[in-house]
TORLUMGU-879520 format. One record per residue: residue in one letter; z, x, y of N, C-alpha, C, O in turn. Coordinates in steps of 0.02 Angstrom, whole numbers, plus 50000, padded with zeros to 5 digits. Layout:
BEGIN
AZXYZXYZXYZXY
...
***
This chain:
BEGIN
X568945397456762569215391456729569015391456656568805386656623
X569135397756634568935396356534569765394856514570315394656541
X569505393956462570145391256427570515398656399570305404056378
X571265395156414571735399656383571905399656297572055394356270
X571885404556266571735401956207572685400256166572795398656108
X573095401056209573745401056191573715391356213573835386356179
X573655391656233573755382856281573335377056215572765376856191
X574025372856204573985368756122573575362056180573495361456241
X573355357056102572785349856138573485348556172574005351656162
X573375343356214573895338856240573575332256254574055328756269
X572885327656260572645323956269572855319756296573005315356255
X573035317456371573405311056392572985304856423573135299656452
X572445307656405572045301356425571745298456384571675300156325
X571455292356419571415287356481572265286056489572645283656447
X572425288456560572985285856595572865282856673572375284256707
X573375278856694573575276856766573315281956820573165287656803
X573265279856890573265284856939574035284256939574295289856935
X574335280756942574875280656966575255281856896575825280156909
X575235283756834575835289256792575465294056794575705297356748
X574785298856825574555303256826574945307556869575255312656854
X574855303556947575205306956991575975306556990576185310057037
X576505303656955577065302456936577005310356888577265315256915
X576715311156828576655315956795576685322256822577105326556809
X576185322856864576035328656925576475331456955576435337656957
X577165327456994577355326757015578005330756982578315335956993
X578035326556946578705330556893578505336656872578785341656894
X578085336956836577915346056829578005350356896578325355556898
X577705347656948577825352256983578265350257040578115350657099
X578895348057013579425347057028579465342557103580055341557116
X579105340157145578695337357191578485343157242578605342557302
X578275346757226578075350557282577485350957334576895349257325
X577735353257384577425349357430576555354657449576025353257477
X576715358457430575845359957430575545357657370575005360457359
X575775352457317575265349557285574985343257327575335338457345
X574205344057340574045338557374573705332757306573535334357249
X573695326457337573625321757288573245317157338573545315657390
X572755315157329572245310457363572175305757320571955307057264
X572405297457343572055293657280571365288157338571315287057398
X571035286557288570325281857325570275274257277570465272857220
X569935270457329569515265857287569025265157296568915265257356
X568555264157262567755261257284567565256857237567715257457177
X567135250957268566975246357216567355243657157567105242257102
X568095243057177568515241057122568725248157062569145248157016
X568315253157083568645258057044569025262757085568945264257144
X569615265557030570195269657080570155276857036570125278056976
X570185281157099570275288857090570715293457101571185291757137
X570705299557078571365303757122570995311357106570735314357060
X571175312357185570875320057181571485325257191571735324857248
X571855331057139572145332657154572035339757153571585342257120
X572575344257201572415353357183573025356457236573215353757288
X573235362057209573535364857275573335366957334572865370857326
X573475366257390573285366357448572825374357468572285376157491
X573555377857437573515386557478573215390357437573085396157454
X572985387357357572495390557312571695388957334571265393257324
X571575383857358570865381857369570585383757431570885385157482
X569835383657419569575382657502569505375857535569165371757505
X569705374657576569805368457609569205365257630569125359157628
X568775369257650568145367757698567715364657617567415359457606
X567855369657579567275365657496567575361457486567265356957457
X568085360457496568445354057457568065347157507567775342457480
X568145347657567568265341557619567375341857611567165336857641
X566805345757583566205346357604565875344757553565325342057551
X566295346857499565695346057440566165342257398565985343357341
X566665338557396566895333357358567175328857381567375325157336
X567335326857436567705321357461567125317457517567185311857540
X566695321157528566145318357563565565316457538565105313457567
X565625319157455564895313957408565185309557399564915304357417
X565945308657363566295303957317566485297757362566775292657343
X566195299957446566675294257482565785291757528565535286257520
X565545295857561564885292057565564455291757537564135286757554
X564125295357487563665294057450563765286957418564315284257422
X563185283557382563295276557344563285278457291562755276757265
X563715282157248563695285157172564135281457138564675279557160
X563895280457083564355274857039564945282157005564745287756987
X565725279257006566235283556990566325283756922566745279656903
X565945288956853566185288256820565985297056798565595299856836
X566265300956738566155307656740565545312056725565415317956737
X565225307156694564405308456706564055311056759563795316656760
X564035305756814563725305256874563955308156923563615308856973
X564735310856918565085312556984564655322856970564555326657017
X564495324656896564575329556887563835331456883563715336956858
X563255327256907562695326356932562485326656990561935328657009
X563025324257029563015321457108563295328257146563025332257184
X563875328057123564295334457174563805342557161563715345557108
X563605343857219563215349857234563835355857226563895359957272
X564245356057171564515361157141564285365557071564345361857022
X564125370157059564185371956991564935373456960565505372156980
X564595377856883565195376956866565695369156832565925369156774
X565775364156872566015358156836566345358356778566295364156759
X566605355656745566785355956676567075347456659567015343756708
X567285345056614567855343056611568245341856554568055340656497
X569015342556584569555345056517569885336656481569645331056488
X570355338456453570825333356411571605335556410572085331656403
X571645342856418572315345756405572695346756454572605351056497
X573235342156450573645341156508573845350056531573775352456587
X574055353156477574105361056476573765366956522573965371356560
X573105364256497572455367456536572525365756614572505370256657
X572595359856627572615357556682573045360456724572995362756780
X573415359856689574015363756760574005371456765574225374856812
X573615374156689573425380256714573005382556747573025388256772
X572455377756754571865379256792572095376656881571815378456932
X572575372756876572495372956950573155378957006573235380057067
X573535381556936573645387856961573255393056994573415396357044
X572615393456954572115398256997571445394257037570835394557027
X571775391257077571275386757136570855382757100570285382357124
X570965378957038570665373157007570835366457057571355365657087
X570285362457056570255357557091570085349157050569505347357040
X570385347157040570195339356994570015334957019570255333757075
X569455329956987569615324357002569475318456935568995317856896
X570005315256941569985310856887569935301456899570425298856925
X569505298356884569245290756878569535287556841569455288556781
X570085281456867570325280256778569825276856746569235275256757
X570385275956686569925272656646569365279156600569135277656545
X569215285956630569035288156591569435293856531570035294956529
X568965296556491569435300056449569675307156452569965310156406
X569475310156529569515318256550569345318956642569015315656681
X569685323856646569785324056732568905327556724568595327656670
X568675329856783568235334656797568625339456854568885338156908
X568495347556806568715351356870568295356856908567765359156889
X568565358256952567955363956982568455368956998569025368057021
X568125375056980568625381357024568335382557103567765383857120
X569015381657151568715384757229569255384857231569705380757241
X569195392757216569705397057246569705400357292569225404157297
X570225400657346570285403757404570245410657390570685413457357
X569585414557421569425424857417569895426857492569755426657552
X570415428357461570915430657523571095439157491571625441757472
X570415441557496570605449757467570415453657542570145451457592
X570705460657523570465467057558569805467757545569475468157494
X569655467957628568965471557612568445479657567568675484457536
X568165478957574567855487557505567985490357586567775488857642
X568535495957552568855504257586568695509157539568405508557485
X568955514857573568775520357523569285520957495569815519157521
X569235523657436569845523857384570385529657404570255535557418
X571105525957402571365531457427571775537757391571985542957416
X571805534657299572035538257258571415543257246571555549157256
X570875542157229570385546357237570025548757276569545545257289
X570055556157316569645556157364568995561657357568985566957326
X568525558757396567825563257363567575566657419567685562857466
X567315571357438566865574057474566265571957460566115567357498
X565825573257422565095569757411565155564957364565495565157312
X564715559457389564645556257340564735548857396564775548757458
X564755542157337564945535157381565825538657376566145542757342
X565915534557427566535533257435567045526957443567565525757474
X566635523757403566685515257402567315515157356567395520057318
X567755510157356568325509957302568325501957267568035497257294
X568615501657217568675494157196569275492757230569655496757257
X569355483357223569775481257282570175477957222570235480157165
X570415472157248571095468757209570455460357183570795456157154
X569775458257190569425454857184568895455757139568355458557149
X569165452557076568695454057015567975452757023567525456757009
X567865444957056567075445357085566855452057124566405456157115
X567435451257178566955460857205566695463857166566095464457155
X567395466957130567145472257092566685472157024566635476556981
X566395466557027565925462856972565115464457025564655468457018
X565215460757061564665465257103564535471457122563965473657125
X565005474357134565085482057153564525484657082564025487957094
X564705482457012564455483156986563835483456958563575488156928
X563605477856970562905476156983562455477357001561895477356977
X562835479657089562475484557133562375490557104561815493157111
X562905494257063562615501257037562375502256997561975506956993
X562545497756942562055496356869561665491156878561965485856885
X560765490956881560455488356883560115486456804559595488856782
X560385483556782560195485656685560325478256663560885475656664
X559805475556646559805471056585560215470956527560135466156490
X560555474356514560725476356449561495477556479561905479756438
X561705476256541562105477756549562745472256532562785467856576
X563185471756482563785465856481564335464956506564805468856496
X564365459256546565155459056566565355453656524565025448456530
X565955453656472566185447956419566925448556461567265453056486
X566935440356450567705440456482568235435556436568025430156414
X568885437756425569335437856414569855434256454569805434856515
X570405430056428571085428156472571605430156421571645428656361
X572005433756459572595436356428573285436356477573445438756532
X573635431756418574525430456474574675423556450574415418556475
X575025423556407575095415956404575425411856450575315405856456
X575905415756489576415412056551575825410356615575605404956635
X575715416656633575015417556690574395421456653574395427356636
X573845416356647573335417756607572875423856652572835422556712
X572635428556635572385432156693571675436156656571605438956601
X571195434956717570605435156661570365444056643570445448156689
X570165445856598570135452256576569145453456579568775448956558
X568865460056607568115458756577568095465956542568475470756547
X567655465056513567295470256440566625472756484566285468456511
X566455479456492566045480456525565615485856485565935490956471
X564845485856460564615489956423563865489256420563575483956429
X563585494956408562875492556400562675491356336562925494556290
X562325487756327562165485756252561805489056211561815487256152
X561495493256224560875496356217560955503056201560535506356169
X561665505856229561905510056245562555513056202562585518456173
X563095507656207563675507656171563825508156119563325506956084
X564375509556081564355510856025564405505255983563785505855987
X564515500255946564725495255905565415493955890565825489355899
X565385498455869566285500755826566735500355883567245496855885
X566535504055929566885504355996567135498856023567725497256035
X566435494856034566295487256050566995482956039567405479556070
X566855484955980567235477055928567955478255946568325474055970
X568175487355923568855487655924569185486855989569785485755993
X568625487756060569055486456111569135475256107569635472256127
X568685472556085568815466956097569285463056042569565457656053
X569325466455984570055466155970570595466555974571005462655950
X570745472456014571465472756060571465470356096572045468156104
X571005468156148571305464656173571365455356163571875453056189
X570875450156129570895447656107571525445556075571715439756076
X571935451556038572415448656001572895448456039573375445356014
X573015450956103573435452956127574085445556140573865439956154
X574795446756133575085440456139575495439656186576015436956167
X575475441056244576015444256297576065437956363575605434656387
X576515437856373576715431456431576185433756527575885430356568
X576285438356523575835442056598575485450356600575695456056593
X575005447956609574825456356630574705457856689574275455156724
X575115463156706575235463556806574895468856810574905471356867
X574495472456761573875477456804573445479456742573465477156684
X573055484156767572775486956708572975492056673572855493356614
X573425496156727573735502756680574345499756650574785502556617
X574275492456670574955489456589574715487456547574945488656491
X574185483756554573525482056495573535488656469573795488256414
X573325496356487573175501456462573605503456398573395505856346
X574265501856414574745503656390574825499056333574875501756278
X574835493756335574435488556254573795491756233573895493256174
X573125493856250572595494156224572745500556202572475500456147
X573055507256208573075514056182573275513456115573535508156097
X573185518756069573055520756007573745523455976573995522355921
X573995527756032574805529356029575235528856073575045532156122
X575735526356083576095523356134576795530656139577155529956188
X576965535856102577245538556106577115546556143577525551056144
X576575546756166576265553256193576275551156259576145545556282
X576515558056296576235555556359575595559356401575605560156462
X575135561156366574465560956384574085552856371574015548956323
X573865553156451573425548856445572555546956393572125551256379
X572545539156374572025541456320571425535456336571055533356291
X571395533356396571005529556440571085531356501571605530256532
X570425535056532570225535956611570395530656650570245524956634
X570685531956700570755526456758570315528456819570095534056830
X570255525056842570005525256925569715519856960569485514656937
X569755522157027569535515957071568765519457103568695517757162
X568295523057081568075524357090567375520957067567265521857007
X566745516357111566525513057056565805517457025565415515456981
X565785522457054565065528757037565515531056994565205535756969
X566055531056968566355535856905566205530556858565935530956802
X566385526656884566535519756824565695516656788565635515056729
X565165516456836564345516956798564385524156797563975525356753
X564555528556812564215534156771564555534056690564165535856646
X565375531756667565285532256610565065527156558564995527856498
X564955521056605564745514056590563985518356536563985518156474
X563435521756575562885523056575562865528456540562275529756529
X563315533356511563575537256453563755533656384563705536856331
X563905528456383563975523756323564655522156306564845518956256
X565125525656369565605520956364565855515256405565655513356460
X566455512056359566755505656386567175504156447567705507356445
X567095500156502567465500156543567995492156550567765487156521
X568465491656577568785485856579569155484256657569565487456690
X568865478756667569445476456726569645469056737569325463956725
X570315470156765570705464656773570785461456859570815463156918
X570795457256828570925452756895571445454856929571915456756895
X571525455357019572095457157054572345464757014572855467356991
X571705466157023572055474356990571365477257033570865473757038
X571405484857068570875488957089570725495457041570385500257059
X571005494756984571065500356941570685499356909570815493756887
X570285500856890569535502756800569825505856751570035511456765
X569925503756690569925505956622569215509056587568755505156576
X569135518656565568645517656544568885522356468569335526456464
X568395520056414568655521756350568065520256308567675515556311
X568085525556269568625531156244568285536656280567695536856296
X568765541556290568845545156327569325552356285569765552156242
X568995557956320569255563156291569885568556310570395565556296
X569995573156327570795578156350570175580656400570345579356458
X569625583356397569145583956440568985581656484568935584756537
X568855575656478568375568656535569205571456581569065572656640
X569805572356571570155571656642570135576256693570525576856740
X569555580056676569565585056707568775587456759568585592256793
X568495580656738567725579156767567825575256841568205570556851
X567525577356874567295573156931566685572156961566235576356959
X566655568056983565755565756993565415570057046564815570557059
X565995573357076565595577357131565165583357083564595585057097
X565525585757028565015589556988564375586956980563875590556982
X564345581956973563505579156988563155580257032562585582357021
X563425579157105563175579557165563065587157184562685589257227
X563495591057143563285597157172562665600957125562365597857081
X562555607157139562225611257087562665612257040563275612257048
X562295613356976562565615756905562985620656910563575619456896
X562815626556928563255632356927564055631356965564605633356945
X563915627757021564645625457072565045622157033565635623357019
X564615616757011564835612656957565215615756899565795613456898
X565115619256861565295623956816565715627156848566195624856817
X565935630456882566295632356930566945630156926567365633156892
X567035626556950567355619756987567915616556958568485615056976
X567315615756869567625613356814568145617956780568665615656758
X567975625556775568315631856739568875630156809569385627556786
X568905630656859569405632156902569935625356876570535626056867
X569585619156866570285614656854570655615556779571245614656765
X570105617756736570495618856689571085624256682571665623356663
X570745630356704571205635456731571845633356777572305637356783
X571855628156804572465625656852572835624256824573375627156830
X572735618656772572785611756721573445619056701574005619456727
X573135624156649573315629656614573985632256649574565630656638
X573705636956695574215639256743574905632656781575425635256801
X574855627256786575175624756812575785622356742576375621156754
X575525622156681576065620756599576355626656603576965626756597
X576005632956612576345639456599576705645356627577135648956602
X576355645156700576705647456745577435649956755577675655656755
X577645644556763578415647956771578735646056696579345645656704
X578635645156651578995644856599578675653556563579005656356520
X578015656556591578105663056578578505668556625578585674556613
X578735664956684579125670656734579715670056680579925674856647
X579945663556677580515661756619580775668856575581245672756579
X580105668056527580235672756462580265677956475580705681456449
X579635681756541579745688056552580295690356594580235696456604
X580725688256617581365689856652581845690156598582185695256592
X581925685356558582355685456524582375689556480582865693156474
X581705690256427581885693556373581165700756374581275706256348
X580555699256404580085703556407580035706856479579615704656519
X580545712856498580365716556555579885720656541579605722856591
X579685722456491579155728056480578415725956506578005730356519
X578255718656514577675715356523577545712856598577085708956610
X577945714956642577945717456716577895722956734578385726756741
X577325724556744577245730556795577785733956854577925730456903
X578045740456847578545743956864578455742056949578975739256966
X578235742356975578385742057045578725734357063579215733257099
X578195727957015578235723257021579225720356993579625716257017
X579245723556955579935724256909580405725356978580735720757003
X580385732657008580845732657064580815729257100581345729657131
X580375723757130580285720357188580765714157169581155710757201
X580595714257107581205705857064581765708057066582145704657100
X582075714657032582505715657041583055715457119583595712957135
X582635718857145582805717757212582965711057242583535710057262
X582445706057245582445699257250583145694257210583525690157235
X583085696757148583645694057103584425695457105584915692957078
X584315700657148585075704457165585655700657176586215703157168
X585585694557195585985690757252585965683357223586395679057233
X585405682857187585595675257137586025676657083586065681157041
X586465669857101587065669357034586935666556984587375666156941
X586325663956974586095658956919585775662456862585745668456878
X585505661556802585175665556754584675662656776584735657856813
X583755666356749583405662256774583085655856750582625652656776
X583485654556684583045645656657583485642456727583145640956776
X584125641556731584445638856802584015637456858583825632256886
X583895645356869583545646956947583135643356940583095638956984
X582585643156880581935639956885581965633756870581415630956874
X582515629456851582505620256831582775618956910582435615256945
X583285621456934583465619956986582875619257051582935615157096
X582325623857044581905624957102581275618857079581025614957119
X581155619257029580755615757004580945606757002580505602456997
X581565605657007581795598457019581845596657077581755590757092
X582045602257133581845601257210581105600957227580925597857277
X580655604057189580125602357217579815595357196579395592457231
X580045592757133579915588557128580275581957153579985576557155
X580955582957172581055578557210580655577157301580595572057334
X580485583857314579955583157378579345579257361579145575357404
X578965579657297578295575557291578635567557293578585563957342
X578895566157244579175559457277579305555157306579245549057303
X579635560657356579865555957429579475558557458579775560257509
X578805560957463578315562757505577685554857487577425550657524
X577665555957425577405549657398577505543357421577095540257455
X578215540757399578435534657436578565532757506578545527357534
X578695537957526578585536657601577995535357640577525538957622
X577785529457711577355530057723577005538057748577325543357752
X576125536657764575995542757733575935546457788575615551457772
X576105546657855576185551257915576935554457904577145560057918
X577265548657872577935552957857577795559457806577845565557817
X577605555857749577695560057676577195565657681577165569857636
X576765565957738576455572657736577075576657759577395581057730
X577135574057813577905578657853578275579657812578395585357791
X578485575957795579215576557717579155583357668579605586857644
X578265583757661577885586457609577895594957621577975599057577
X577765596657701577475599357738578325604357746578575609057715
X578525599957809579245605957834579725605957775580175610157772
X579605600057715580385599057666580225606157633580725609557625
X579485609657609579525612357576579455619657599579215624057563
X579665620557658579505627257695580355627657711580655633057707
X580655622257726581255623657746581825624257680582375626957680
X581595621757644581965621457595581715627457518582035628957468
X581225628857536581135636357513581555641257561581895645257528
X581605641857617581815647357646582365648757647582595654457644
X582805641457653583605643157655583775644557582584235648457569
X583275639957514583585643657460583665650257448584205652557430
X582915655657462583095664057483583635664057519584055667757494
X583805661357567584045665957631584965664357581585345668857565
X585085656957566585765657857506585765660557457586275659057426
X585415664357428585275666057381585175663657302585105666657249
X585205655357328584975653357279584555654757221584675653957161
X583925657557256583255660057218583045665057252583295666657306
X582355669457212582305673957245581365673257252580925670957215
X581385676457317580715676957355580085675257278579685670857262
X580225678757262579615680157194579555672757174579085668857186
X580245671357134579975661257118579665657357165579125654757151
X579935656357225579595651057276578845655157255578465650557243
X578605659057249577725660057247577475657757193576905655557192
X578005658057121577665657257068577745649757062577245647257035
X578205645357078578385638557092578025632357131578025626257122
X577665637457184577205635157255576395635157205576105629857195
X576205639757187575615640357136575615634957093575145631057098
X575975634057060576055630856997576065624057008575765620256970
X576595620557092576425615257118575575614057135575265609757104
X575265618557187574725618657185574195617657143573735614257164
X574175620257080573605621557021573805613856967573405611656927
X574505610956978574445604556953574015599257008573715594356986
X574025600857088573575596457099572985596757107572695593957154
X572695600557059571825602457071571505597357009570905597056997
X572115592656966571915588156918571625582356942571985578156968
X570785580956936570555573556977571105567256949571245562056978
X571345569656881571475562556869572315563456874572605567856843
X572625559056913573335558156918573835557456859574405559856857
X573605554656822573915552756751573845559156711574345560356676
X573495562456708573335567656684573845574156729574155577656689
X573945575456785574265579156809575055578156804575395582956784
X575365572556819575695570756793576105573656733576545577856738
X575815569756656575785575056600576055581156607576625582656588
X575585585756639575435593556659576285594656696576655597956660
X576505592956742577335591556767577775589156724578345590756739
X577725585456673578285582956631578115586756566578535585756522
X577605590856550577605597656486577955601956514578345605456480
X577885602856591578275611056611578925609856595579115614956567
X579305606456596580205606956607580365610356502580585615456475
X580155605456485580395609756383580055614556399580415619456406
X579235616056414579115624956424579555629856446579595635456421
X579955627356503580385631756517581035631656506581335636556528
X581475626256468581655626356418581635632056369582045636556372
X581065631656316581015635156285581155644056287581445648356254
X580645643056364580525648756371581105654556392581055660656401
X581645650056394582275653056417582645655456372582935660856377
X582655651056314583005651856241582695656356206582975661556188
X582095654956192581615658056154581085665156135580895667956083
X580945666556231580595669856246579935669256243579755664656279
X579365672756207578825672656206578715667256146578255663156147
X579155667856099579015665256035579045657056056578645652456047
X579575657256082579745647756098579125646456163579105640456175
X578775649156192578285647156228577595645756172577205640956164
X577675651856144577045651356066577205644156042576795639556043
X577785643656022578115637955969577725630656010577455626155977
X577755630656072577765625156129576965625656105576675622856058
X576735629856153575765630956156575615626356087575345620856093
X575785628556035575645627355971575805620055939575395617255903
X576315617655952576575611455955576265606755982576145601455953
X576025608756072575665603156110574955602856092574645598056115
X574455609356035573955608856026573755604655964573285600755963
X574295606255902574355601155863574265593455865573915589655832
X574865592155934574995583955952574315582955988574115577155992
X573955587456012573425582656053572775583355992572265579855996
X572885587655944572335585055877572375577555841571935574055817
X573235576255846573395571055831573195562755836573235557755800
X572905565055920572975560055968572215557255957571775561355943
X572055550155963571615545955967571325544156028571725546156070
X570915541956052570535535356093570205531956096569685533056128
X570305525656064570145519756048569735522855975569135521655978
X569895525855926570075527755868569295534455864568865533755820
X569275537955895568885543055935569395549555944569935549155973
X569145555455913569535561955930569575564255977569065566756000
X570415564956029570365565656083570115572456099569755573456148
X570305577856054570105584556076569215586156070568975591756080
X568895581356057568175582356038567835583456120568025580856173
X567215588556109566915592456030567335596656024567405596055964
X567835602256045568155605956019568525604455943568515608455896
X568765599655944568885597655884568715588255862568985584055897
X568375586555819567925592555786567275592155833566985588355871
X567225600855794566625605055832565925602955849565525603255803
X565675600555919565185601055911564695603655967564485601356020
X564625606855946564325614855996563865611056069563905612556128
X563395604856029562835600856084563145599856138562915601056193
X563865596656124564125593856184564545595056218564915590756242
X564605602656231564925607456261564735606256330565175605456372
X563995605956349563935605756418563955599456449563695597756502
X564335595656401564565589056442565175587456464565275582856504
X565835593056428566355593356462566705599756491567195600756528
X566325602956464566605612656467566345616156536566665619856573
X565465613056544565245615456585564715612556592564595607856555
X564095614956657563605609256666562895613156636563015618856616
X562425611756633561745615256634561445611956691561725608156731
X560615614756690560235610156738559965607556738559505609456701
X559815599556774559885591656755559215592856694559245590656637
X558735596056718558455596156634558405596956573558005595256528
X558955600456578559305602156510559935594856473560125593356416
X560045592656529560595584756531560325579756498560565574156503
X559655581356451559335574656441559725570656395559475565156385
X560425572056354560595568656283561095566356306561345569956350
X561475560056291562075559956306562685561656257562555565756213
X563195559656258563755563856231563735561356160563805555356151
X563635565656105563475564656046563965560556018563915555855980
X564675564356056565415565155994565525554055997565605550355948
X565465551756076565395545056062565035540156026565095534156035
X564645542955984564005540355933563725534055989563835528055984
X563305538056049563015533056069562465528356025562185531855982
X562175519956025561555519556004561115523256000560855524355945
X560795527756085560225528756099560705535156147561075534856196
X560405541056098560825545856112560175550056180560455553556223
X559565549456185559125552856238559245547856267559395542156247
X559145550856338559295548456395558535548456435558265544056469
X558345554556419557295555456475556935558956428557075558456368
X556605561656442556095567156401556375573556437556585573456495
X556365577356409556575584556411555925589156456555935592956504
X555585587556428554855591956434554645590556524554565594356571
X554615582556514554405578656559554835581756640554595582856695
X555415582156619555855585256680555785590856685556035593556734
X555495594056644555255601456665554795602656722554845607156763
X554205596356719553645596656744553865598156835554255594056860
X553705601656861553555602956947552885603156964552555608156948
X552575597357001551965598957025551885597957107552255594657144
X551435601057121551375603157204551025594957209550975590357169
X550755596357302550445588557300549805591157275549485587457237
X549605596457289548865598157271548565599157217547975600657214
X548965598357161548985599357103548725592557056548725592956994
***
């Protein structure tokens, strides 16, 4: 129940119970889950009003209609807001406010004769219970997910960051439906600059509703014309304090299970927390293999592309006859062969997607075995693509972050494009183009390609690869944390026996 900062004074009091609830009434056209209670006691008259299916019923009938009606409390807004064993309390003047607050399970009650209702928020918690997240899935680690309940996931928080220093600042943004926004950071920790510029965007923000966070995302980003992502998402809440506790910013919205975390690098999409949980070296591992996917899945077939078309010399002779052979019988050139195969498979992720998910494995499963086979067997395509096509599907989904893979599927189609027209050179031209645009690119006014660009050698083993946890003592420079050590270095060296 904070105030919306779009919502002008409107002051209508001291008024009637009876042009209050006349008032009420008309706004909300008479509808019939607005309930309206009026009282008297001792010559003074009241009215308690709220929507029915927003509130909890049991607080309402327990903790306000049962002080105000047996207790002997004199009715005026002082005393009622003394008496009623609620926190929270407030009370407003703005007819505005009012009806916005009892959109989100605000509850009133107003005495005439005075100059402001008193309201309380009891709002009905009609969420999903904490499941495991199903866009992210982990082998080690919690497997806890955020839900659609900002208190949850405000605790969720709590529970994992145990830190004084830790801030949640909150925000309402939507002028139609006000919807509350929080700022999540450690103080101690974070950067300043960071700080401010995320609570300026959103602060200024002037928009009638925000229906999630990856639409919030899409206001708070730096460039709206790229489609690399430039804020981490996830529902994950051990991703979300681990970068909380790195020194960056996280954000979440009400009726949203998604986390905003920022700024964030072309790197961070390629981290997952299980690298923590495992050893360094696996870890390291793990990480070279997604990047290598990330790689192979942009280039892949936009290099079968070039080398069919214009570089046979750069296929190995046996390998050469086996295509040839294979290619004998397709009528298509191969940029064709390869947009055509490549739009079927992506029409299979799709409707594997949207469908429920016992279907869309099936969908996923026989669409793409059967529909590879009859393309060979018509000769649509030849044996060799379905492998290089099937890979390339594959190695885009080894990306933890969805938004990020994504991307990686909507660069391949101009790669191969190019690569058809062009050959090697129009793939160079591409490589070169997309390395430029992502020097270009910002987050939350932070270099996305950093440390690679610009260089900084320290903090290589924070996105490239891991060391071991004693070597982990600094955190990531390129974010200009406050308080860039994290332990003593030396100190984690130390191993002592018990006998020692």
């Amino acid at each position: 129940m904070r105030k919306n900062r779009f919502i002008k004074k409107d002051n209508i009091f001291p008024i009637t119970i009876k042009d209050l609830e006349e008032l009420l009434n008309s706004k909300f056209e008479n509808n019939p889950d607005l309930t309206i209670s009026k009282f008297e006691k001792k010559g003074k008259k009241a009215l308690i009003f709220y929507i029915d299916y927003q509130v909890e019923g049991t607080m309402v009938e327990e903790y306000l209609y049962a002080p105000l009606l047996e207790k002997d409390i004199e009715w005026n807004n002082s005393t009622i807001l003394n008496e009623i064993p609620l926190s929270r309390g407030r009370t407003l003047q703005s007819l505005n406010e009012i009806l916005s607050d009892l959109l989100i399970g605000g509850v009133f009650i107003y005495v005439e004769g005075e100059d402001s209702v008193i309201g309380y928020l009891l709002l009905k918690k009609e969420k999903r219970s904490l499941e495991q997240s199903e866009t992210e899935s982990v082998v080690l680690g919690p497997k806890i997910g955020f839900t659609e309940s900002l208190v949850t996931n405000l605790n969720i928080i709590r529970w994992t960051i145990r830190s004084k220093d830790l801030v949640l600042e909150s925000f309402l943004v939507g002028e139609l439906e006000p919807r509350e926004v929080r700022i999540i950071y450690l103080k101690s920790v974070a950067n300043e600059t960071d700080i401010n510029t995320m609570k300026q965007r959103i602060s200024e923000l002037e928009i009638d509703v925000v229906d999630d966070s990856s639409v919030l995302m899409q206001y708070l980003e730096d460039s709206t014309s790229t489609i690399f992502p430039q804020f981490l998402t996830t529902e994950l809440p051990d991703r979300f304090s681990y970068s909380i506790n790195r020194g960056r910013i996280g954000v979440l919205v009400e009726d949203s299970p998604t986390a905003l975390i920022a700024p964030t690098t072309f790197f961070s999409f390629f981290e997952s927390t299980e690298d923590l949980y495992m050893s360094w070296n696996v870890g390291t591992i793990l990480r070279a293999l997604r990047f290598i996917s990330f790689i192979l899945s942009t280039i892949m077939t936009p290099l079968y592309v070039a080398a069919v078309t214009f570089h046979y010399e750069i296929i190995p002779i046996p390998l050469l006859i086996n295509l040839g052979q294979s290619r004998a019988e397709v009528p298509f050139t191969p940029i064709v062969e390869v947009l055509v195969l490549e739009f079927m498979i992506e029409l299979l992720r799709e409707s594997g997607a949207r469908l429920p998910t016992k279907i869309g494995q099936t969908i996923g499963i026989v669409g793409g075995v059967v529909v590879g086979t009859a393309a060979v067997e018509a000769g649509i395509t030849s044996n060799v693509l379905i492998i290089f096509v099937a890979l390339s599907a594959l190695a885009s989904f080894s990306t933890p972050n969805y938004l990020m893979g994504t991307a990686a599927r909507a660069i391949r189609f101009p790669m191969i494009i190019l690569g058809g027209f062009l050959g090697m050179i129009g793939l160079a031209f591409g490589l070169c183009f997309l390395v430029i645009h992502l020097l270009k690119i910002k987050s939350l006014g932070r270099p996305y390609l950093s440390p690679v660009y610009p260089l900084r050698l320290q903090d290589f083993n924070k996105v490239l690869f891991r060391l071991p946890p004693q070597f982990e003592n600094k955190r990531f420079k390129s974010y200009r944390p406050k308080e860039l050590i994290r332990y003593s270095r030396e100190k984690a060296k130390q191993k002592k026996d018990i006998d020692e």
